[in-house]
N, C-alpha and C positions, 0 to 999 in steps of 0.2 A: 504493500500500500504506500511506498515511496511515491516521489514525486520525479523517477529517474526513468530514463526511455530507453527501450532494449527492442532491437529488432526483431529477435524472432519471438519475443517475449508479447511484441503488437501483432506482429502475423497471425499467433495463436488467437487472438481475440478475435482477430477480424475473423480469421475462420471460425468462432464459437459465434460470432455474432450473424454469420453466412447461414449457420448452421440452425440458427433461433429463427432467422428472418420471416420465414413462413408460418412457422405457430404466430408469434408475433403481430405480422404485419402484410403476410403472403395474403389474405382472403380481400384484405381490403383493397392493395396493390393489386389484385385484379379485376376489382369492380370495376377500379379508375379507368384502367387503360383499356376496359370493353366500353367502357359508356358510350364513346362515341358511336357504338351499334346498337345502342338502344334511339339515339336519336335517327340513324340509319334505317331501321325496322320501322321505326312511328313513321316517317314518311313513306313508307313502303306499304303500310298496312291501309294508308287514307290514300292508296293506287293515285302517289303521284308521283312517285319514283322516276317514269320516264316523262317525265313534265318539270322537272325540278334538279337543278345542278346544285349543290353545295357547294361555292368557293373552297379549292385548295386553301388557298387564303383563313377561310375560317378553322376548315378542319386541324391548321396548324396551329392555330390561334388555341384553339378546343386543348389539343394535346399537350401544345406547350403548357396550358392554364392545367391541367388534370396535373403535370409533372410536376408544376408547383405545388400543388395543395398535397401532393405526394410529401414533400419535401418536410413542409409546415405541418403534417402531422406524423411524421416516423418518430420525433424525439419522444413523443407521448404516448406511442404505440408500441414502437421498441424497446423502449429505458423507462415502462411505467412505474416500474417499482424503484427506480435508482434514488428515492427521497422519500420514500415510505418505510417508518420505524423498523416495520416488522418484517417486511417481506424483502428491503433492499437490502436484506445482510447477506443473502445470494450474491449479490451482484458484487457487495464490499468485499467479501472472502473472494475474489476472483482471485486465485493466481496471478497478478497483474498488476503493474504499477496505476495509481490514478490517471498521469497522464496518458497512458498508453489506451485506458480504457475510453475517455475521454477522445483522445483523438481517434478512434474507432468510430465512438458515435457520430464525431463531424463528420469523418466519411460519407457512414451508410446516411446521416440527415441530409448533406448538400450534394453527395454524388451519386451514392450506389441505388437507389431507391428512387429520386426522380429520374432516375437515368433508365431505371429498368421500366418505369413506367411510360416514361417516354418511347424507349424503344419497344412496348407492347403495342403502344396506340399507334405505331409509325408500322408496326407489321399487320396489324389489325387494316391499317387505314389501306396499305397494298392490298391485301389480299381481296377487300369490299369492292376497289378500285377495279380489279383484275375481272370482279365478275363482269358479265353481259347484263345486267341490270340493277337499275337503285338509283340512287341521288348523288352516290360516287363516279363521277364518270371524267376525273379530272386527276391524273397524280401529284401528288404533293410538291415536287418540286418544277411543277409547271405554274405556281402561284407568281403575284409580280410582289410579295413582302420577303423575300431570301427564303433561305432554307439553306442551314437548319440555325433557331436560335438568333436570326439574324432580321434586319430589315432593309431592304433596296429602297433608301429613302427617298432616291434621283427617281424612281418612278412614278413615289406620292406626291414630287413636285412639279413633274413634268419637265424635269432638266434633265439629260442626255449629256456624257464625258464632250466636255469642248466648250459648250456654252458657258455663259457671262453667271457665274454665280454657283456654279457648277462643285468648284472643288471645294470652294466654301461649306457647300452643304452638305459635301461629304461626308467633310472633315467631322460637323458638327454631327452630324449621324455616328459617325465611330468614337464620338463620345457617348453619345446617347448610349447605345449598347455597351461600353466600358460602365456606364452608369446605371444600368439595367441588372448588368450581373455584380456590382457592388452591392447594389439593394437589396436585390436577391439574396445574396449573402448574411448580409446585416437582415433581412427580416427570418430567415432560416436562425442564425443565432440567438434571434430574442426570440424566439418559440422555443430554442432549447433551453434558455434560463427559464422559461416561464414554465416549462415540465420540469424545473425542480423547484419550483416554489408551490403549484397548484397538486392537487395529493387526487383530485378526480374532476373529468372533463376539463382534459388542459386545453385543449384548443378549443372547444368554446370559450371558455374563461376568459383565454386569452383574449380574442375576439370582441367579447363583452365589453373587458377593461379597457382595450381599444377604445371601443365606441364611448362610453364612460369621459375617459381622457380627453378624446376628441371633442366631444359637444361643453366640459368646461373649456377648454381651453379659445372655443370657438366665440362662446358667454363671455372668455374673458377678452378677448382680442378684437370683438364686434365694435364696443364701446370705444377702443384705441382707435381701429381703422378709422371710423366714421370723425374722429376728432381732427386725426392727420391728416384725411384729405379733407377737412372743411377749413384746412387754416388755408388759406388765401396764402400767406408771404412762405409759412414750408414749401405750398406746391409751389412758387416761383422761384425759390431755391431751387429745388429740384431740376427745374426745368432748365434755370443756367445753369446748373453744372451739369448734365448730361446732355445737353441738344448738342455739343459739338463730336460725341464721343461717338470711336469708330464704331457699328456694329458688330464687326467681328471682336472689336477688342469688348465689347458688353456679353456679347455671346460667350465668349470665349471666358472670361470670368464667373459669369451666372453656371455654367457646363460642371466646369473646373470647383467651385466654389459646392454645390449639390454633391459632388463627387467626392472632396474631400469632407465635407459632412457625412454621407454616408459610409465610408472609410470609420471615421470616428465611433459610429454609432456601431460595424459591425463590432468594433476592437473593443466597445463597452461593452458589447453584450457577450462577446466571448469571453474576455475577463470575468465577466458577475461569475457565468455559467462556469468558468475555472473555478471561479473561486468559493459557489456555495457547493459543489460538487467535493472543493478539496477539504471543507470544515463542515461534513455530513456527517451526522451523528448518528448513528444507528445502535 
C-alpha cells in the first residue's frame, strides 16, 4: 500500500482489472455501444427505413457521445467499492501499490472503456451500414465532420485550403479539438473524485451537484452581469481597449486561455482523486 510504482506490479492490476471488467461494467458497456440499433430498429419498425438517411455525421456524433458517458461512468461502476468502509478492504489489500492501483483506474476510466465502447458502436454502425436496408445507408467516414474524434471545420465554414481566412481557421479548429480532449479529460477526472466521495448513485449525484452549482452560481452572476453591462463608461472602456485588437491575436488568447483552464481543472481533480484515495480509511 506504498505510494511507489513497479511495473509489473501495474501490469498485474490492469490484468485483474481486465479481468473484473465484465462483472463490473461489461452489461452496461454493451447497452451503450448497441443503442444506436435501437434507434436503427425504431425507424425500421415505422417502415421508413428506405425513406430516411441518418447522417454519418450524427451517427458519429451518437457514438462519440455513448463513449463518453462510457467514460463518466466506469469510475463508479468499476471502483464502487474503492470508498466504502466495509467492502473496499478488497480492493485496499490488493497486492499493489496505491499509485499503481490508481493509475489502473485512469486507464480503464479515460481509455480502455470509452475506447471499447467506441469501437462497438463503430463495428455495430459497419455492419447496419453493410446491410441492403435501414436508415444506415451512409459509412461513417463519408461524413463532412472528420473521423475519427475529429472535426473538418473548413467545411462548417465553407472555406476550402487556399482561401482568405483559411489557415486561420484551421488553426483555430486544432485548438478547439486540443480543447475538447483536455475537457474531456478534466470532466472524466472529477467523476473519478466524485466516486470517492459519493458511497451510492455517483453519477447521478454527481450530475445533480452539477446542476445545484450551476443554477447558484448563475443566481449569483445574473445580478453582476446585468450591472456590468448597464455601466455606460465600463462598456466604453471596453470598447477602446479592444476595437483595435487583432482577431487572431483575441482568438488566439480566448483558445489558449479555456485550454489552460481546463489543464488546471483536470490536475485538481486528479490530485483530490490522488489524494482522498491515498488517506482512505477502511
Amino acid at each position: 500500500m506504498n505510494n511507489k510504482f513497479n511495473w509489473n506490479r501495474f501490469c498485474k492490476v490492469v490484468n485483474k482489472d481486465f479481468r473484473n471488467i465484465w462483472h463490473t461494467f461489461g452489461p452496461t458497456m454493451l447497452i451503450l455501444a448497441v443503442l444506436p440499433f435501437a434507434l436503427w430498429l425504431f425507424i425500421l419498425v415505422l417502415k421508413q427505413g428506405d425513406h430516411i438517411s441518418m447522417p454519418s455525421d450524427i451517427r458519429l456524433i451518437m457514438i462519440e457521445g455513448l463513449a463518453y458517458l462510457a467514460a463518466l461512468m466506469a469510475p463508479s461502476r468499476m471502483y464502487r467499492t474503492w470508498n466504502l468502509t466495509n467492502e473496499g478492504i478488497y480492493y485496499a489489500m490488493l497486492p499493489a501499490s496505491k499509485l499503481e492501483k490508481f493509475c489502473s483506474a485512469l486507464l480503464y476510466s479515460i481509455v480502455i472503456c470509452p475506447l471499447a465502447v467506441y469501437l462497438g458502436g463503430m463495428a455495430l454502425d459497419v455492419f447496419l451500414t453493410a446491410l441492403p436496408f435501414g436508415p444506415w445507408q451512409s459509412w461513417l467516414w463519408e461524413g463532412k465532420m472528420g473521423f475519427p474524434f475529429t472535426v473538418d471545420l473548413s467545411a462548417l465554414s465553407g472555406l476550402s485550403a487556399g482561401e482568405p481566412g483559411s489557415n486561420m481557421f484551421m488553426h483555430f479548429g486544432s485548438l478547439w479539438v486540443i480543447g475538447c480532449w483536455v475537457g474531456y479529460i478534466g470532466t472524466v477526472l472529477m467523476f473519478v473524485f466524485t466516486s470517492t466521495i459519493f458511497k451510492r448513485h455517483k453519477v447521478l449525484q454527481t450530475i445533480l451537484w452539477l446542476y445545484v452549482i450551476e443554477f447558484v452560481i448563475s443566481i449569483i452572476l445574473i445580478p453582476v452581469f446585468l450591472a456590468v453591462f448597464t455601466n455606460t463608461n465600463f462598456m466604453e472602456w471596453i470598447y477602446d481597449t479592444f476595437y483595435g485588437v487583432d482577431p487572431t491575436v483575441a482568438f488566439n488568447w480566448l483558445f489558449w486561455g479555456t485550454i489552460v483552464v481546463d489543464v488546471l481543472l483536470a490536475g485538481l481533480f486528479g490530485w483530490l482523486s490522488w489524494r482522498r484515495l491515498k488517506r482512505m480509511a477502511y
